[in-house]
VOBA-1610 file (N, C-alpha, C; in pm, whole numbers, padded with zeros to 5 digits, always signed):
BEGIN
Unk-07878-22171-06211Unk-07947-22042-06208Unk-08063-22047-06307Unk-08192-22015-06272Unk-08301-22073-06307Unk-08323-21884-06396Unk-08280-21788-06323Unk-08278-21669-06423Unk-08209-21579-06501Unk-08160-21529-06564Unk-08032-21441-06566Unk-07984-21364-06505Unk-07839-21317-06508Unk-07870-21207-06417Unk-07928-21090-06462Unk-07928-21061-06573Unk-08045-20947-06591Unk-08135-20951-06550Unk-08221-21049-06529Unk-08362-21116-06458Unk-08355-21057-06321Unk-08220-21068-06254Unk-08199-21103-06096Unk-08172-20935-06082Unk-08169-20854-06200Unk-08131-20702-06147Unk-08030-20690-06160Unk-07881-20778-06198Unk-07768-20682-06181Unk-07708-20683-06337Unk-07618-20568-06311Unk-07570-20502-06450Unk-07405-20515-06457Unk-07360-20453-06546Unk-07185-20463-06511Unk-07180-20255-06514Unk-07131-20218-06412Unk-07137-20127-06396Unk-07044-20034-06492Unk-07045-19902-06503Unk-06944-19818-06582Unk-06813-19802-06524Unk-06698-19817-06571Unk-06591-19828-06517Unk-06578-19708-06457Unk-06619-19589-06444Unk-06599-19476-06344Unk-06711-19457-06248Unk-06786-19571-06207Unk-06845-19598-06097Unk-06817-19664-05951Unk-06821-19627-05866Unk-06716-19632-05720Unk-06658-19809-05748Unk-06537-19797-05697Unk-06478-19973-05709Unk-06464-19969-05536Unk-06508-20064-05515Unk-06464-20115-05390Unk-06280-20203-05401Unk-06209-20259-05526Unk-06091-20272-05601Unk-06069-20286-05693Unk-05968-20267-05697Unk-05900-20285-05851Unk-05790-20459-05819Unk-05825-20556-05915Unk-05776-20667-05943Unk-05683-20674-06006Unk-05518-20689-06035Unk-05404-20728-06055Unk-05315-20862-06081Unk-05266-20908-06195Unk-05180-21040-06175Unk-05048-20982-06179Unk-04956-21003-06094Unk-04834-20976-06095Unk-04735-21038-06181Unk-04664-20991-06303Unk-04617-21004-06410Unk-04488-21105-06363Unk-04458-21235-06453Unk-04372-21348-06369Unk-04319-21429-06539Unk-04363-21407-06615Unk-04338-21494-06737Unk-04219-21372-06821Unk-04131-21379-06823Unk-04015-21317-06920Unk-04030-21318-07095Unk-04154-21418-07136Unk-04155-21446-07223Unk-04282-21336-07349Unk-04369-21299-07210Unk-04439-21191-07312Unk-04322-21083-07317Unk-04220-20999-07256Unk-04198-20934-07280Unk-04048-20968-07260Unk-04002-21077-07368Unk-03837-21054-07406Unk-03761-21007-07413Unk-03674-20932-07358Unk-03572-20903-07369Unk-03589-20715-07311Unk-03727-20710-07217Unk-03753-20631-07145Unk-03788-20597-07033Unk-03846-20736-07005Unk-03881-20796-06836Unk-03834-20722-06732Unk-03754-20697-06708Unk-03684-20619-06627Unk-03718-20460-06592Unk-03804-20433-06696Unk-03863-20293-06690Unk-03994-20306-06650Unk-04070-20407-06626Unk-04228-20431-06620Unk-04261-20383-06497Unk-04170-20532-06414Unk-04243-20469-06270Unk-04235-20388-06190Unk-04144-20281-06160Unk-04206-20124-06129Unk-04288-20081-06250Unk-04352-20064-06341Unk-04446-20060-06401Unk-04556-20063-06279Unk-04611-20238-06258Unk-04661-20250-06160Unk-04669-20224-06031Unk-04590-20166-06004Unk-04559-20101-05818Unk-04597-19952-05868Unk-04589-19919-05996Unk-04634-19808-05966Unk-04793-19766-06002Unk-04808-19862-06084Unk-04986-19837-06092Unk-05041-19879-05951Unk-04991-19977-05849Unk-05041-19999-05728Unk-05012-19907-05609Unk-04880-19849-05647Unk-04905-19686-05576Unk-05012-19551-05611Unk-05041-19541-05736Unk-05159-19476-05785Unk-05267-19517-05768Unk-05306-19649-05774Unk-05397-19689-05752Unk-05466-19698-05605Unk-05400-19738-05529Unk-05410-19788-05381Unk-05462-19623-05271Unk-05412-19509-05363Unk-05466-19389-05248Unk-05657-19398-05265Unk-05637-19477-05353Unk-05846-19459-05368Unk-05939-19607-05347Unk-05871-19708-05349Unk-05923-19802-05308Unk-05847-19890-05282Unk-05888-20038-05271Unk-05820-20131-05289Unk-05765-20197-05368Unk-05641-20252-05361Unk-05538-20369-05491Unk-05546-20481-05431Unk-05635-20538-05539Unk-05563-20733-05496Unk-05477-20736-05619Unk-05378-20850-05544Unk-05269-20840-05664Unk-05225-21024-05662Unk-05297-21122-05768Unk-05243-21250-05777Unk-05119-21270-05793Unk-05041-21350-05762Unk-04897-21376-05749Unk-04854-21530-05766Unk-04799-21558-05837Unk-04779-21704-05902Unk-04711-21818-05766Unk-04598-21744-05741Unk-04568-21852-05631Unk-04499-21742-05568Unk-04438-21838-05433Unk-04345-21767-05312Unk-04256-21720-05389Unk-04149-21683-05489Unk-04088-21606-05519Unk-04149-21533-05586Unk-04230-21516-05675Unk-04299-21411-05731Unk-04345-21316-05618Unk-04406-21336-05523Unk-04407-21296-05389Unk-04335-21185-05336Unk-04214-21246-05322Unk-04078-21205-05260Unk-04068-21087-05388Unk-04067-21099-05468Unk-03976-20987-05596Unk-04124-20892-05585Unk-04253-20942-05568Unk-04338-20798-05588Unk-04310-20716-05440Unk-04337-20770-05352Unk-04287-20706-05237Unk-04192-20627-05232Unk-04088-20643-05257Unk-04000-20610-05271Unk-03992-20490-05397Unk-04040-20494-05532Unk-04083-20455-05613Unk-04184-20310-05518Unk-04266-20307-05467Unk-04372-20251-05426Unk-04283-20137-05268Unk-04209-20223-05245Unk-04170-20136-05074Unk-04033-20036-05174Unk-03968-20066-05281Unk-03882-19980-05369Unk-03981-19872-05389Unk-04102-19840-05419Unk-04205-19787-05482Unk-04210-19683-05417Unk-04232-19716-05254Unk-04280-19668-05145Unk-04398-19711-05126Unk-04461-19810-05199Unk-04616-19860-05165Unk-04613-19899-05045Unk-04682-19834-04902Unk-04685-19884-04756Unk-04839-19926-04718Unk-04941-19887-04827Unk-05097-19842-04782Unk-05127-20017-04716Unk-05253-20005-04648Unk-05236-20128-04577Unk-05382-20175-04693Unk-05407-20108-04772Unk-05522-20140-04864Unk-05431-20228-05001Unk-05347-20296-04963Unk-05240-20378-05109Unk-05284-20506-05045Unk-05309-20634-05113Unk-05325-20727-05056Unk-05299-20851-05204Unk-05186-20931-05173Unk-05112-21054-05223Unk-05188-21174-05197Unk-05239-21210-05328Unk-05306-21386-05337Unk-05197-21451-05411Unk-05201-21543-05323Unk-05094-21672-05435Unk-05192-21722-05469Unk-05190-21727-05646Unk-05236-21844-05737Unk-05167-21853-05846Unk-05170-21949-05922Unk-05115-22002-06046Unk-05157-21936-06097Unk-05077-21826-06235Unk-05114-21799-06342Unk-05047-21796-06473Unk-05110-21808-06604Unk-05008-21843-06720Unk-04978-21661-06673Unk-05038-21575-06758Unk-04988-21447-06773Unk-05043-21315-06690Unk-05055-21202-06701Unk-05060-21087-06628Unk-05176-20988-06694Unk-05281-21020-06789Unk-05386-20944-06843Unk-05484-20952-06789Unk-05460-20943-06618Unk-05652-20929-06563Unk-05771-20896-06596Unk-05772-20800-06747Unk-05911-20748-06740Unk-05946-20864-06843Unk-05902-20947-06922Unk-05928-21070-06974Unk-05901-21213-06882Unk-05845-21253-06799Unk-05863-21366-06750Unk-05951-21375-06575Unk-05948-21203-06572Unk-06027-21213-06457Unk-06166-21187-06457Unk-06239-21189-06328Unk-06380-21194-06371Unk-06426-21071-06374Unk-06552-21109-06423Unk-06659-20964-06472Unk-06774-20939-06358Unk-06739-20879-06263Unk-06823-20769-06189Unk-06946-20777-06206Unk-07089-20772-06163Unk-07173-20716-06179Unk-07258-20680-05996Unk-07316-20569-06050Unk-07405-20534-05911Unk-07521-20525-05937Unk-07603-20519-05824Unk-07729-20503-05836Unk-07769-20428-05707Unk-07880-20326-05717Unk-07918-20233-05645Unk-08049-20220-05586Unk-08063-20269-05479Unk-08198-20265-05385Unk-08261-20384-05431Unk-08262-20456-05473Unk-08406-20585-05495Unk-08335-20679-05398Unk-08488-20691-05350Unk-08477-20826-05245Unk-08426-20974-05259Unk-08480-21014-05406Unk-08457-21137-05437Unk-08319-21153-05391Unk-08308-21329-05354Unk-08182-21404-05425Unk-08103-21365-05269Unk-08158-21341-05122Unk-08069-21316-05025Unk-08028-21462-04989Unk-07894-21436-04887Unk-07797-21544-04832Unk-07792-21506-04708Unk-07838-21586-04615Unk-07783-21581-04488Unk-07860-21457-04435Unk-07911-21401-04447Unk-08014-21292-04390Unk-07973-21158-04469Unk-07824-21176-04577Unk-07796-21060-04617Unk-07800-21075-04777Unk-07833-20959-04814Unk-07885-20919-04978Unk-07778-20966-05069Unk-07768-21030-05180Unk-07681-21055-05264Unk-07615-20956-05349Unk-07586-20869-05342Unk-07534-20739-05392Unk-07473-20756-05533Unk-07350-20842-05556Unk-07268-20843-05646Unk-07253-20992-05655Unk-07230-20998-05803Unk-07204-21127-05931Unk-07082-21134-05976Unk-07037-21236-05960Unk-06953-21283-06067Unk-06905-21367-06182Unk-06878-21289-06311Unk-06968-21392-06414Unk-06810-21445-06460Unk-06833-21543-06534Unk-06714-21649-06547Unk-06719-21726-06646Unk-06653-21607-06768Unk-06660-21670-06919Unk-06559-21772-06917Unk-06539-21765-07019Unk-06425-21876-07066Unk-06333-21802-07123Unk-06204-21837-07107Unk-06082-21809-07166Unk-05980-21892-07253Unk-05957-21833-07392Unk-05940-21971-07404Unk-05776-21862-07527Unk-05702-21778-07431Unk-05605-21757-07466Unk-05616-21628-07579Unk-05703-21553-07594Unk-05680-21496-07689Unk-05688-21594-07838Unk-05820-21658-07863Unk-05815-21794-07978Unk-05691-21842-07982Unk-05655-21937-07829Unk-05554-22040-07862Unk-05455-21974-07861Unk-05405-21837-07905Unk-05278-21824-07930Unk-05175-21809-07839Unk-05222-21841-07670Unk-05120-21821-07555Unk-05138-21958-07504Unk-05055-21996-07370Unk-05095-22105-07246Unk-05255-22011-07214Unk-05302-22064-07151Unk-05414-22036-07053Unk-05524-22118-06914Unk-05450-22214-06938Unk-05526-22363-06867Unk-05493-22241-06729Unk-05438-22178-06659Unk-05407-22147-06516Unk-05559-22006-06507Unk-05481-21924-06613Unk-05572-21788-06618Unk-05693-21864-06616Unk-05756-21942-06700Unk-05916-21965-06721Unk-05967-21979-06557Unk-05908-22038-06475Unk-05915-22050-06328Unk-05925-21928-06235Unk-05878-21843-06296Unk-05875-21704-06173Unk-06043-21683-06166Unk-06106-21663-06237Unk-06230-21605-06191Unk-06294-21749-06085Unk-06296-21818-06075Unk-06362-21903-05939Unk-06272-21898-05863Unk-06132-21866-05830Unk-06054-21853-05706Unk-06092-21703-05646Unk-06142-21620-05777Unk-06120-21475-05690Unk-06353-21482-05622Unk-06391-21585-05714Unk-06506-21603-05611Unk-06488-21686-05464Unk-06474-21735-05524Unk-06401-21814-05382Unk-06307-21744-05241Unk-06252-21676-05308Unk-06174-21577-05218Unk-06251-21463-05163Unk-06360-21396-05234Unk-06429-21294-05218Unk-06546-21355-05155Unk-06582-21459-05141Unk-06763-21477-05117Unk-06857-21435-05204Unk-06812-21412-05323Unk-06898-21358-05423Unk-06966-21451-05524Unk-07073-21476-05512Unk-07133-21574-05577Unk-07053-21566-05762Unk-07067-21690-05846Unk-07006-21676-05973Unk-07134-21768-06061Unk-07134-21719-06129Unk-07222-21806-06288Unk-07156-21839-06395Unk-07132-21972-06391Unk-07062-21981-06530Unk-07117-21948-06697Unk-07018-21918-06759Unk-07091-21873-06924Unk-07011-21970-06986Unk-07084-22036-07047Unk-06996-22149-07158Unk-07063-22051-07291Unk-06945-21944-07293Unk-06868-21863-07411Unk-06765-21777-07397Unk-06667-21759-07515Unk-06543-21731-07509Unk-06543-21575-07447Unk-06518-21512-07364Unk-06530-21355-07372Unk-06419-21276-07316Unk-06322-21197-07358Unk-06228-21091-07270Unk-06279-21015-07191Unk-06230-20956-07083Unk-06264-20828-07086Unk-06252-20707-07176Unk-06111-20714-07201Unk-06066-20610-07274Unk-06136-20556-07427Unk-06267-20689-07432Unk-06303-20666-07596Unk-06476-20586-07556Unk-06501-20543-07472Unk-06612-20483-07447Unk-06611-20363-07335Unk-06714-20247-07389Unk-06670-20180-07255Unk-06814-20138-07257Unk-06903-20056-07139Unk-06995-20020-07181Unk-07016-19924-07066Unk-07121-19827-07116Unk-07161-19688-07008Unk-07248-19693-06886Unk-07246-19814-06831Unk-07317-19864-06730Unk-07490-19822-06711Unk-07518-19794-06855Unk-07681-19739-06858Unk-07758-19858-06940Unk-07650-19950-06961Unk-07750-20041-07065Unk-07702-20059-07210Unk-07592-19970-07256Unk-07538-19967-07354Unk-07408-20092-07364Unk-07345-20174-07418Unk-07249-20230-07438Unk-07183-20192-07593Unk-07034-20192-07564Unk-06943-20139-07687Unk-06855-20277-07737Unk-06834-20327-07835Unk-06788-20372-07830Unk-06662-20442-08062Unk-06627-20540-08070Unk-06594-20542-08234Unk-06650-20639-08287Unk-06698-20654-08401Unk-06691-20757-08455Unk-06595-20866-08529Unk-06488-20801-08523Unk-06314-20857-08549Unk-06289-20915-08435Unk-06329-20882-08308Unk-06279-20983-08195Unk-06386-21086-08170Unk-06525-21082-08161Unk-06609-21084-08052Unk-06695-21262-08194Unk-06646-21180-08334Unk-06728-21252-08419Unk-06616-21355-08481Unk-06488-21362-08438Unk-06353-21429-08534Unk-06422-21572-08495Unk-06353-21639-08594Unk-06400-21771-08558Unk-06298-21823-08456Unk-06201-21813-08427Unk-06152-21823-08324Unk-06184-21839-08139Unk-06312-21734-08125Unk-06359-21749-08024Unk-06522-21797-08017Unk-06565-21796-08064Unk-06677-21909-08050Unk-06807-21946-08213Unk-06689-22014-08282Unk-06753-22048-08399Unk-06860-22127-08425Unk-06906-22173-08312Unk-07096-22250-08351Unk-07196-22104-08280Unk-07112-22007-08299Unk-07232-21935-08218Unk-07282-21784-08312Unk-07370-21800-08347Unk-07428-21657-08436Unk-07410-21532-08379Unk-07410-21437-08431Unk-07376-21290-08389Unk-07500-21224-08279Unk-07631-21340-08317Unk-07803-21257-08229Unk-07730-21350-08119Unk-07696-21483-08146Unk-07657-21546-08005Unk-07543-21454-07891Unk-07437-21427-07943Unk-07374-21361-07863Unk-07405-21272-07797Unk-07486-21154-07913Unk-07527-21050-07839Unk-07641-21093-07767Unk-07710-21175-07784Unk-07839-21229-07638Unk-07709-21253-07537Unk-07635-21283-07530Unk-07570-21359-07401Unk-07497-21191-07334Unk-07471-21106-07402Unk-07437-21026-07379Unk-07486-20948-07296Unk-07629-20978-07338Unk-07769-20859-07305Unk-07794-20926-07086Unk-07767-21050-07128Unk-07858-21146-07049Unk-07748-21169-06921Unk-07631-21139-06933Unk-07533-21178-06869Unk-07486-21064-06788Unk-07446-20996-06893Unk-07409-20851-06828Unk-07496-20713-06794Unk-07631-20803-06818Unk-07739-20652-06807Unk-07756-20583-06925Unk-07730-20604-07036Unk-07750-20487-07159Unk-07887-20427-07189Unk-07927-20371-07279Unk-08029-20373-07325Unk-08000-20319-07489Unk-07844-20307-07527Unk-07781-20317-07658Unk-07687-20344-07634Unk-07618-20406-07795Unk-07470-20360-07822Unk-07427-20322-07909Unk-07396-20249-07948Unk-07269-20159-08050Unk-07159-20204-08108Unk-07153-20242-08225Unk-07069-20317-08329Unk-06962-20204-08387Unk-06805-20213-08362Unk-06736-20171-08498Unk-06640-20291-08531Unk-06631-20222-08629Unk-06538-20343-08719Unk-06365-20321-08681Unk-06309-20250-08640Unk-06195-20242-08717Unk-06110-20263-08556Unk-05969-20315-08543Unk-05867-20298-08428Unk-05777-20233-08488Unk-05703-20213-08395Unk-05540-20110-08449Unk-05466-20237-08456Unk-05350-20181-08572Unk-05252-20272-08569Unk-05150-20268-08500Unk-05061-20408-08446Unk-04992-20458-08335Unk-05075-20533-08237Unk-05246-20535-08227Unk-05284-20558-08144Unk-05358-20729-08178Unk-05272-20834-08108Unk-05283-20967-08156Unk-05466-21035-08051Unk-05507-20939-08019Unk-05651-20984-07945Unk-05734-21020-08058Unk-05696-20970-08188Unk-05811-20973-08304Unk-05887-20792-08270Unk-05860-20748-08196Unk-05885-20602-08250Unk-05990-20589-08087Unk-05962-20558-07948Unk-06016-20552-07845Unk-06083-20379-07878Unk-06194-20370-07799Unk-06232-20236-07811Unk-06162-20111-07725Unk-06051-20176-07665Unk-06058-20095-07481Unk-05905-20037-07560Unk-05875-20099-07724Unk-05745-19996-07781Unk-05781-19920-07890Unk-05936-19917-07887Unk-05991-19766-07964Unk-06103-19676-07936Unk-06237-19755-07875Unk-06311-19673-07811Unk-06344-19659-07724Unk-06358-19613-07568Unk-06380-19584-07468Unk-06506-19509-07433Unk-06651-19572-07362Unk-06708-19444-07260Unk-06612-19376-07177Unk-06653-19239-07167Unk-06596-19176-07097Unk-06729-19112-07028Unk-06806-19122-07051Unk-06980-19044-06998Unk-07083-19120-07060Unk-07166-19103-06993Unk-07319-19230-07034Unk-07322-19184-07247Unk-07334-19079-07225Unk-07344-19060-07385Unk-07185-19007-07441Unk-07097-19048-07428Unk-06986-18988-07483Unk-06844-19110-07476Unk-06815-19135-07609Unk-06713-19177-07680Unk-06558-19117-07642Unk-06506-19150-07623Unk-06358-19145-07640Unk-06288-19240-07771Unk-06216-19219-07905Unk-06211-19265-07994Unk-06085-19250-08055Unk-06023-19297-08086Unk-05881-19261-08131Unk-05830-19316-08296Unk-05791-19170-08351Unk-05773-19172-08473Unk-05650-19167-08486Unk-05637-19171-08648Unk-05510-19186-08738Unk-05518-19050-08814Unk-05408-18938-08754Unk-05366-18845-08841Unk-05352-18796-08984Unk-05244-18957-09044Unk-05173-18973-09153Unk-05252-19078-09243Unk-05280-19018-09321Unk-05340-19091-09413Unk-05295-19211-09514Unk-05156-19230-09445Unk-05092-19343-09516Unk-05092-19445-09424Unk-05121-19441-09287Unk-05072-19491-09202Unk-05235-19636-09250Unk-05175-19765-09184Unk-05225-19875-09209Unk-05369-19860-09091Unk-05399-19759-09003Unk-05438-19808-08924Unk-05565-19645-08970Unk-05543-19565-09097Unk-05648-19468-09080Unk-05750-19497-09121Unk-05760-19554-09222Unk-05949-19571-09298Unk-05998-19674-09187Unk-05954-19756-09130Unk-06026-19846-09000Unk-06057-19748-08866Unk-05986-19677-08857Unk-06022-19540-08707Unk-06120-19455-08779Unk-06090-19418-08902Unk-06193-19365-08942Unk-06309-19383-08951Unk-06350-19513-08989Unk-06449-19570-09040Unk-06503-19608-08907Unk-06445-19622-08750Unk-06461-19598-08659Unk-06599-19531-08606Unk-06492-19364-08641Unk-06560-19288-08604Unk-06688-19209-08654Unk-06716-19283-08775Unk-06788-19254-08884Unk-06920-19363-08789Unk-06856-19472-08803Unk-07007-19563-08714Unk-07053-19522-08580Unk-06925-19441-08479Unk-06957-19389-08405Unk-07088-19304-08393Unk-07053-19205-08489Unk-07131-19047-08503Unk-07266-19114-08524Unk-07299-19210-08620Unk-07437-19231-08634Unk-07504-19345-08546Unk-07452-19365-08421Unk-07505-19448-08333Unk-07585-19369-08205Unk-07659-19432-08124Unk-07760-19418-08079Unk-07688-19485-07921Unk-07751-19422-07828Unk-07735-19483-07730Unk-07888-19516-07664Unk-07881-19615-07520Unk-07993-19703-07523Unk-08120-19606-07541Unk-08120-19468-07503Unk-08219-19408-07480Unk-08278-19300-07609Unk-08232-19357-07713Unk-08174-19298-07871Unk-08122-19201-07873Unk-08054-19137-07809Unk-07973-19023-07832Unk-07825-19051-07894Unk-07793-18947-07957Unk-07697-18967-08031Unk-07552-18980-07936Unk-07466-19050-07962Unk-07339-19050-07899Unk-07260-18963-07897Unk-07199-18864-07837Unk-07089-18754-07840Unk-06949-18843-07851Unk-06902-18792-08001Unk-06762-18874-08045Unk-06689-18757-08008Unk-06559-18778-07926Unk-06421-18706-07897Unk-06306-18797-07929Unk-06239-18713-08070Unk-06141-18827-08123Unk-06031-18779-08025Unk-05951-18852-08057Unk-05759-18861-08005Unk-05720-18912-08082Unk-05578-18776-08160Unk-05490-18862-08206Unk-05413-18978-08178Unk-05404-19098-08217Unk-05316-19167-08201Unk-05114-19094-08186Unk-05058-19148-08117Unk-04895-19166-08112Unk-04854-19186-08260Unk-04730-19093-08283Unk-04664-19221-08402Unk-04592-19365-08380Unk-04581-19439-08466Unk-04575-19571-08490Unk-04451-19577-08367Unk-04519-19688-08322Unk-04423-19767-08221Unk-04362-19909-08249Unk-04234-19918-08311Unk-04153-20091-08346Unk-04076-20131-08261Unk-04063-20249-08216Unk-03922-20303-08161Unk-03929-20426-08197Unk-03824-20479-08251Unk-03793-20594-08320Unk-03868-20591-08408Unk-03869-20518-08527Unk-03957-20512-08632Unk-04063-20552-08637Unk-04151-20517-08526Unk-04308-20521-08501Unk-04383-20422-08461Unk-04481-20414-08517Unk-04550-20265-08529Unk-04631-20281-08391Unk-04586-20219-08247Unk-04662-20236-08121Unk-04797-20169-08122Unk-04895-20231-08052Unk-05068-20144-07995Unk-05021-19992-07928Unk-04968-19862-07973Unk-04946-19817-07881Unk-05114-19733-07925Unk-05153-19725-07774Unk-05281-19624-07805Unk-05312-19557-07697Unk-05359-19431-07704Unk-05442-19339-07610Unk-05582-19425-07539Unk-05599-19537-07557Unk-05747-19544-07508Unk-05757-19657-07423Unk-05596-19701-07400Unk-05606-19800-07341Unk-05575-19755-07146Unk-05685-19673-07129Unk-05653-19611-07017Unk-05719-19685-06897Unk-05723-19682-06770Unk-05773-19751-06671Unk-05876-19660-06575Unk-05974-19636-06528Unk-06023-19534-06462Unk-06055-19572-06312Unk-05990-19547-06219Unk-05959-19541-06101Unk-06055-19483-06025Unk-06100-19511-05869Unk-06174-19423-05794Unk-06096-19259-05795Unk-05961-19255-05757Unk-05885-19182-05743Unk-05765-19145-05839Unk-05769-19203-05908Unk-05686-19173-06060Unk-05734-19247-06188Unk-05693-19206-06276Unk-05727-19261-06461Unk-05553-19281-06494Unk-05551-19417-06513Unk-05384-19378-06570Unk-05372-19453-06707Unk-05311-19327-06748Unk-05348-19318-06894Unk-05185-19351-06994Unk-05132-19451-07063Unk-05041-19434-07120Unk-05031-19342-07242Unk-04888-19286-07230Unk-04786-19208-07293Unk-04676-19235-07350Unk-04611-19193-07441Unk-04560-19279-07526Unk-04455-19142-07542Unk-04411-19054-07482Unk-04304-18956-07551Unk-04294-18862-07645Unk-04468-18831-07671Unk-04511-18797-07817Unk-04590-18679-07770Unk-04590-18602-07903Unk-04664-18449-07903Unk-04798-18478-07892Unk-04893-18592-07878Unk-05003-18631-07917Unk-05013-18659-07707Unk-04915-18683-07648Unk-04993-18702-07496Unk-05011-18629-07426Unk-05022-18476-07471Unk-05052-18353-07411Unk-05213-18351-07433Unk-05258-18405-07547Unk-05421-18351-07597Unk-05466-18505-07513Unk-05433-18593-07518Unk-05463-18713-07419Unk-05506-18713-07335Unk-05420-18630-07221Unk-05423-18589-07077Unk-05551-18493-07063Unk-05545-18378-07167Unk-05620-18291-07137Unk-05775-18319-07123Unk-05790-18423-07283Unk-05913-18486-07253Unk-06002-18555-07149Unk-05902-18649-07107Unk-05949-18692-06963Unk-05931-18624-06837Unk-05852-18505-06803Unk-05908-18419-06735Unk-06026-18357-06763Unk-06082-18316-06870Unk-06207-18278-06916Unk-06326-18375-06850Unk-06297-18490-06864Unk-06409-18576-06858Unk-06422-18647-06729Unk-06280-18643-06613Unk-06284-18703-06512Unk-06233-18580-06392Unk-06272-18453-06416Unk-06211-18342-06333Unk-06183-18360-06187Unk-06238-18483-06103Unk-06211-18469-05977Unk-06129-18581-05946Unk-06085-18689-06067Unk-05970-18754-06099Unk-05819-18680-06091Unk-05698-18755-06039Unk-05594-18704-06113Unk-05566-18789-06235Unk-05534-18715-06341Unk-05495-18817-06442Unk-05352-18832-06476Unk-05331-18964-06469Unk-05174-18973-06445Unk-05133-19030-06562Unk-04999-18992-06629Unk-04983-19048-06768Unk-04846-19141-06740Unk-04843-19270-06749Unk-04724-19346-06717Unk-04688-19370-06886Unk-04539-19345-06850Unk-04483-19433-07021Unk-04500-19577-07040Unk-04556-19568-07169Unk-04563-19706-07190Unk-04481-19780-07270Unk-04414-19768-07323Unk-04360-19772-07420Unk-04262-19916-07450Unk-04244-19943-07305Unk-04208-20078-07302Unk-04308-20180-07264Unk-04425-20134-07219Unk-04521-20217-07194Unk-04585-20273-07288Unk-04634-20186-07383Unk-04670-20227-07493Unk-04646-20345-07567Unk-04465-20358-07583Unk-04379-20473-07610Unk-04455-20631-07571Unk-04519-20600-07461Unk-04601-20707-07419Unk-04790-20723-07525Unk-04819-20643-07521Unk-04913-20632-07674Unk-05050-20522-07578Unk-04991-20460-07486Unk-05133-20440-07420Unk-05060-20321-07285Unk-05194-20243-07253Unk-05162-20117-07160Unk-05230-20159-06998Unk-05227-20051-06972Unk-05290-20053-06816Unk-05436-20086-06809Unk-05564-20082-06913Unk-05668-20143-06903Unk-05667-20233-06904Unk-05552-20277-06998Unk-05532-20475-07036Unk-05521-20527-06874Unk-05451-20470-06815Unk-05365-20549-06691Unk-05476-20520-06561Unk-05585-20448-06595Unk-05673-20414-06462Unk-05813-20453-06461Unk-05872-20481-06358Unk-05980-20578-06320Unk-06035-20493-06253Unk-06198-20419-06287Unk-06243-20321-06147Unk-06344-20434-06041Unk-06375-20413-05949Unk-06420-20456-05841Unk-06571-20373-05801Unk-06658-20352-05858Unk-06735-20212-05822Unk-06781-20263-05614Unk-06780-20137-05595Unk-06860-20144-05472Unk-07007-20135-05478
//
């Protein structure tokens, strides 16, 4: 590719911009979530029943028995829609919006047609390299050229490390993202902070990005953005704080929302910050879990938002009814999901149309 895709016109769209699907790995390893497994996958049959009244689910599947148990998994559900659709491929684990690929579209320009028809949509194809090493990943790094391959969707490779889950942005040009994940040496230590963010700009369409420092604790990504700040509107933040001032996780939410308030979006206007309390502390096996309000998913036809059992997922809900009114917003417990280190954004891949 002789230009970028910024060059070529396309962008990575805002996650509440129409999906033609939503992308899925069907959960098969017992080992992220020990001695809970058993509770996961209706988890998954049921975000693919919520999901599926508004668009489409692809859902990767490791082998013929993984197969057999989601099926099966999915017809318990009542999932019947004929919009569900099962790929067998190899995968280490089940966090699509990090091992799968990154979306981009582009709107009306001629350049770059195939076959007499317009090239619409990109697919870009970082590298994965486990969360810095700390999982298997040789299978996941592979999903994004099988799901080009499967789709007809052209792919560009990026030789640099990138999640999904560690960037989010308002589909105007703005990108969100940490410097605890994005800058650790872990994920790409010969590369400077102007370098990244050029690749950022150039790859995904930016024309900024937006630095905070801090992750919640439990969360072993090095601190992803998609478990504290969220667009929810071209100029508006979704942000989630710490109540208690003892708690390990307040002067970092704070300090959050403090960089929030004085940021600029691409067109300099100031950002509209809407905090959320955080849940209280979530342990099992004496480990302090990611539980957070922001790790929500936004659907053509639903936002599903985890809940945790707490006086804090009433103001949750309400918010994103505020901000997605012709959404239903659905609040699934998470509480065992978490156990695995990650929510329903972690596990979802949008598809824009």
């Amino acid at each position: 590719m002789t230009k970028s895709p910024k060059a070529l016109g396309f962008r990575m769209p805002a996650e509440w911009e129409p999906h033609a699907a939503t992308w899925l790995t069907w959960p098969h390893n017992e080992n992220h979530w020990p001695g809970k497994f058993e509770k996961i996958p209706p988890i998954w049959a049921q975000m693919v029943r919520e999901l599926s009244t508004g668009e489409d689910v692809h859902i990767l599947v490791h082998s013929s028995e993984v197969q057999k148990n989601a099926e099966a998994e999915l017809k318990r559900a009542g999932v019947t829609s004929s919009r569900v659709f099962l790929h067998r491929f190899k995968n280490n684990y089940s966090w699509a919006r990090d091992h799968g690929p990154i979306f981009l579209k582009r709107s009306g320009s001629p350049e770059r047609s195939r076959g007499g028809q317009k090239e619409e949509s990109m697919i870009t194809n970082w590298t994965f390299n486990g969360w810095g090493n700390k999982w298997p990943h040789d299978l996941d790094d592979q999903v994004p050229s099988f799901v080009s391959k499967l789709t007809g969707i052209k792919e560009v490779q990026m030789p640099m490390v990138l999640e999904g889950g560690s960037i989010d942005t308002n589909g105007k040009g703005t990108l969100l993202t940490t410097s605890s994940c994005l800058l650790h040496p872990n994920r790409n230590p010969g590369m400077t902070k102007e370098q990244i963010e050029e690749n950022l700009k150039e790859y995904l369409g930016m024309t900024q990005v937006l630095w905070l420092d801090h992750g919640i604790a439990g969360d072993d990504t090095n601190g992803h953005i998609d478990d504290m700040s969220r667009f929810i509107g071209p100029k508006t933040v979704y942000t989630v704080v710490e109540e208690n001032p003892e708690d390990e996780n307040y002067a970092g939410l704070e300090e959050n929302r403090t960089s929030l308030e004085q940021m600029k979006d691409q067109e300099g206007n100031a950002l509209e910050v809407i905090a959320v309390p955080q849940p209280a502390p979530i342990y099992y096996q004496g480990m302090r879990l990611p539980a957070s309000y922001a790790n929500f998913y936004i659907g053509n036809d639903a936002v599903l938002l985890p809940v945790f059992n707490d006086p804090h997922d009433a103001f949750a809900i309400e918010t994103l009814k505020k901000a997605f009114p012709t959404r239903r917003i659905v609040g699934i417990n998470a509480v065992d999901l978490i156990w695995g280190f990650g929510a329903f954004h972690c596990v979802t891949q949008q598809q824009p149309a």
